[in-house]
C-alpha positions in Angstrom: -68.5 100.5 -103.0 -66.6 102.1 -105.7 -66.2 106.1 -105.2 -65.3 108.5 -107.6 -65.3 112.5 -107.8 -67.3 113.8 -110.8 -68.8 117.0 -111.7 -72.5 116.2 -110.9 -73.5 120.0 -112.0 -73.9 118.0 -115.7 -76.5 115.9 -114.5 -79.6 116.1 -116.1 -83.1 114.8 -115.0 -81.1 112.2 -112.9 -78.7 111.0 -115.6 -75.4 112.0 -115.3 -72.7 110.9 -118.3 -68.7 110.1 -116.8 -65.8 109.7 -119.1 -62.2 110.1 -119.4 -60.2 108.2 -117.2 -62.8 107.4 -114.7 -64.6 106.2 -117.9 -61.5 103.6 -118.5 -61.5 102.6 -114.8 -65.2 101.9 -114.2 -65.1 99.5 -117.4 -61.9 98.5 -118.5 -60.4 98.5 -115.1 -62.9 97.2 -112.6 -65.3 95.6 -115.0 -68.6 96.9 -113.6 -71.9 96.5 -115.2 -75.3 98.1 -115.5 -77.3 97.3 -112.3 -74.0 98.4 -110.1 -73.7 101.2 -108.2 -71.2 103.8 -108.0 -70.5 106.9 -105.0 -70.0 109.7 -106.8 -68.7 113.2 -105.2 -68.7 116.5 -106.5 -65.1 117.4 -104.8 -66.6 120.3 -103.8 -67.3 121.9 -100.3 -70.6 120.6 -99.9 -69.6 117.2 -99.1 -73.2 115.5 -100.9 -72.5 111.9 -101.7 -74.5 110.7 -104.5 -75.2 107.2 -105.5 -75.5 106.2 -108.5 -77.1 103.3 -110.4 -74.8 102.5 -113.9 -77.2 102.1 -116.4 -75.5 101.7 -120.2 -72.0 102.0 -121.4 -71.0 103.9 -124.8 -67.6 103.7 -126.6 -66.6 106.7 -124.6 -68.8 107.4 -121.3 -70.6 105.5 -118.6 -74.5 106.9 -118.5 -75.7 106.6 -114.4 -79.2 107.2 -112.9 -79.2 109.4 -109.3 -80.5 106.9 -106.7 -80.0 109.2 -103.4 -78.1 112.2 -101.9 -76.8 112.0 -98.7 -74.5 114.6 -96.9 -71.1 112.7 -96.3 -70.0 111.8 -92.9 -66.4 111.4 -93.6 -64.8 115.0 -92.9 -63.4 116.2 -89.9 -66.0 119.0 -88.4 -62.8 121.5 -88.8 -60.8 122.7 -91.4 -56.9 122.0 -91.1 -54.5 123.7 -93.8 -51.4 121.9 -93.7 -48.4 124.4 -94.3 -45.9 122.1 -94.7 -42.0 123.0 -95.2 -40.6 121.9 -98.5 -38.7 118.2 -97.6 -36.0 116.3 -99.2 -36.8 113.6 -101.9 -40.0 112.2 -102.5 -41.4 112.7 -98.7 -43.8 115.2 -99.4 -46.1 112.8 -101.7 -46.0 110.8 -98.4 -47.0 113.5 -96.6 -49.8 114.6 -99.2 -51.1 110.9 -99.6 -51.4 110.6 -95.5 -52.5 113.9 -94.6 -55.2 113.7 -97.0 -56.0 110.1 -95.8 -56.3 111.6 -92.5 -58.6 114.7 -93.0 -56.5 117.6 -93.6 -58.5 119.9 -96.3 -55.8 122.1 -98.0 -51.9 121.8 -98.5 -49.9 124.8 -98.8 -45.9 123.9 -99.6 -43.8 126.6 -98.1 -39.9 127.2 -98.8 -38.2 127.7 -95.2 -35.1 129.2 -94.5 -33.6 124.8 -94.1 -35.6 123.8 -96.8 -33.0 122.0 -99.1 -35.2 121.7 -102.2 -35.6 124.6 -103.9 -37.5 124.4 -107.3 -38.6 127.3 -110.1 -40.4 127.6 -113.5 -41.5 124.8 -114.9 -39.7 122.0 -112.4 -42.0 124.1 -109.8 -45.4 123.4 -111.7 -45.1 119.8 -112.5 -44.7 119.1 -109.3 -47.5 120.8 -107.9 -49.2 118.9 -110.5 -47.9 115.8 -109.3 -49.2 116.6 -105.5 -52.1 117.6 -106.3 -52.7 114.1 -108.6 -51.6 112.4 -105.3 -54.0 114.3 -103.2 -56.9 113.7 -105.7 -56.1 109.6 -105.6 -55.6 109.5 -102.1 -59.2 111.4 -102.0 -60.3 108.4 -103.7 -59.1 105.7 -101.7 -60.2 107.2 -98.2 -63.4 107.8 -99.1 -62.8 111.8 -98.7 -66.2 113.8 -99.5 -64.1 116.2 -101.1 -60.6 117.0 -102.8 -58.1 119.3 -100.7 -56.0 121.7 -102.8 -52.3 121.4 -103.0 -51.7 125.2 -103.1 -49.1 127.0 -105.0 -45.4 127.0 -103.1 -45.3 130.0 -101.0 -42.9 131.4 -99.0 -42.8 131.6 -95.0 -43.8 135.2 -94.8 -46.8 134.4 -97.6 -48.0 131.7 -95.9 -48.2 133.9 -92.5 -50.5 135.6 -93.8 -52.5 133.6 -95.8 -52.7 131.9 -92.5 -53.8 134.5 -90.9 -56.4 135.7 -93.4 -57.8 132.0 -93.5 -57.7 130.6 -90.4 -59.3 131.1 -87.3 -56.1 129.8 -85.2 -52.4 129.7 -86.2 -50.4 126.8 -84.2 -46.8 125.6 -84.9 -45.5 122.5 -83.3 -42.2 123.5 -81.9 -39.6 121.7 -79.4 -38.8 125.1 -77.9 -42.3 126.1 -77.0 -43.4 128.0 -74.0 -44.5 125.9 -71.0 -47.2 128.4 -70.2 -50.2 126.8 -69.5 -52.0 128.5 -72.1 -49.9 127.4 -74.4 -50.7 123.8 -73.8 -51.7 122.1 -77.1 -54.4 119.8 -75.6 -56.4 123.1 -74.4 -55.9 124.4 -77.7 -57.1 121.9 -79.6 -60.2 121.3 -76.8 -61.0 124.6 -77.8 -61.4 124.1 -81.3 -65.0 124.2 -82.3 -66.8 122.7 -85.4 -66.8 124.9 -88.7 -63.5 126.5 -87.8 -60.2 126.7 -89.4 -57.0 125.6 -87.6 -53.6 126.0 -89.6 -50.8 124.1 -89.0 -47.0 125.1 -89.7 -44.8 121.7 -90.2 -40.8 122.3 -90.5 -38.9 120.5 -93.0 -36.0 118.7 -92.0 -33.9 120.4 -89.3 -36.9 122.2 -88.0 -37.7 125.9 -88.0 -35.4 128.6 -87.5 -36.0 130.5 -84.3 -36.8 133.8 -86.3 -39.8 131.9 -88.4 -41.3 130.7 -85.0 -40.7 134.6 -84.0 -42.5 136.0 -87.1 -45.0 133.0 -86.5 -46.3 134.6 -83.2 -46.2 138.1 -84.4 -49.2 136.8 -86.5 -50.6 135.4 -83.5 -49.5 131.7 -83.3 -49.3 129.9 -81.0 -46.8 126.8 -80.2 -47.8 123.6 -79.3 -46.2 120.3 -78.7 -46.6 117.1 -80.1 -45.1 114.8 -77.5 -42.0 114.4 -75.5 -40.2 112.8 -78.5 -38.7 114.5 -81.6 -40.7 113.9 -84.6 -39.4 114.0 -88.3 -41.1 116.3 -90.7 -43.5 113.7 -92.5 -45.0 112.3 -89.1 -45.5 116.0 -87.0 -49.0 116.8 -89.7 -49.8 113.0 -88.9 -49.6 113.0 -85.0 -51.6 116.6 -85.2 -54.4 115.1 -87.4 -54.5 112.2 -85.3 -55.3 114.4 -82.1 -58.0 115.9 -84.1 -59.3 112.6 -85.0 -59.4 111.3 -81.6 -60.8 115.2 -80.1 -64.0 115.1 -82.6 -64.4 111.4 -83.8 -63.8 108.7 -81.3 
């Protein structure tokens, strides 16, 4: 079934009106017709699904009558903000389009001491943008109850502590980490309970430096590994998620 994210607040008495370019891809693009239905969601935190019968077509809107509400069961049962270190090239709409096929619910870009890209003004805007367009279409294809935010960049010390304002546990991947048990990402993440927050610090290419791990754990991180192999920077969020996945979903 065809989904698409639509602001359902404009619905009135079960009739809700969708334009723009959803408008242009519901009939120009996948040549539906009234008596089809449509999953609509709200993008929102609240994860409703709402189907939709399309009833009439005008020059510019489709016109849709509510069928049911349903609460979507296509979310991870935590949170996961990605804070991902600025990469060479066109990797991070990979990682964006992945992550967000995968579960994660919020992006944060941060510029690391071996980030190579560094962008400002205008150049820094549009391609937050961009991401955030990715994000929304890759939303869309997985079937995603809602649309994470690609946040503002930030830099390593910001996102500490947004991290540690909005998360309930700070964990960094890390080829150096302790062997303490404690440390041991599989306890970690089999401690993770539903309706929690984990945040996730990704290095770009060439890793972290030491003192960003340092300052990491000053905010009460905690280092985890991903494997015995060296992963690059667009597969670490991937193998993370995919723990998650197989911990609450399988």
């Amino acid at each position: 079934m065809v989904q698409i994210f639509a602001d359902v607040s404009s619905m009135q008495d079960g009739l809700l009106a969708i334009g723009g370019s959803d408008y242009n891809h519901i009939k120009n693009v996948l040549r539906m017709h009234p008596g089809e239905k449509l999953s609509v969601r709200g993008g929102d935190s609240s994860g409703e699904e709402y189907l939709f019968e399309i009833v009439s077509f005008t020059d510019a809107q489709v016109n849709c009558r509510l069928l049911s509400v349903k609460q979507a069961e296509s979310e991870l049962p935590v949170n996961v903000l990605l804070f991902q270190g600025l990469p060479k090239s066109d990797k991070m709409d990979f990682i964006i389009q992945k992550t967000v096929e995968m579960g994660v619910s919020e992006i944060i870009p941060v510029e690391m001491h071996r980030s190579i890209v560094k962008l400002t003004g205008d150049k820094r805007r549009k391609r937050v943008a961009r991401w955030q367009a990715i994000a929304e279409a890759a939303a869309k294809q997985s079937k995603r109850a809602v649309i994470p935010r690609v946040q503002e960049i930030l830099s390593m010390k910001e996102a500490l502590a947004y991290a540690a304002e909005h998360s309930d546990l700070i964990l960094v991947p890390y080829e150096r980490m302790s062997d303490e048990p404690e440390s041991g990402t599989r306890a970690l993440i089999d401690a993770l309970q539903p309706g929690q927050t984990a945040a996730v610090f990704v290095g770009p290419e060439g890793g972290f430096e030491e003192t960003e791990v340092e300052a990491a754990v000053r905010e009460g991180a905690k280092t985890i590994s991903l494997g015995k192999r060296i992963l690059r920077t667009e597969t670490a969020a991937l193998a993370f998620l995919a723990f998650l996945t197989y911990r609450f979903e399988l």
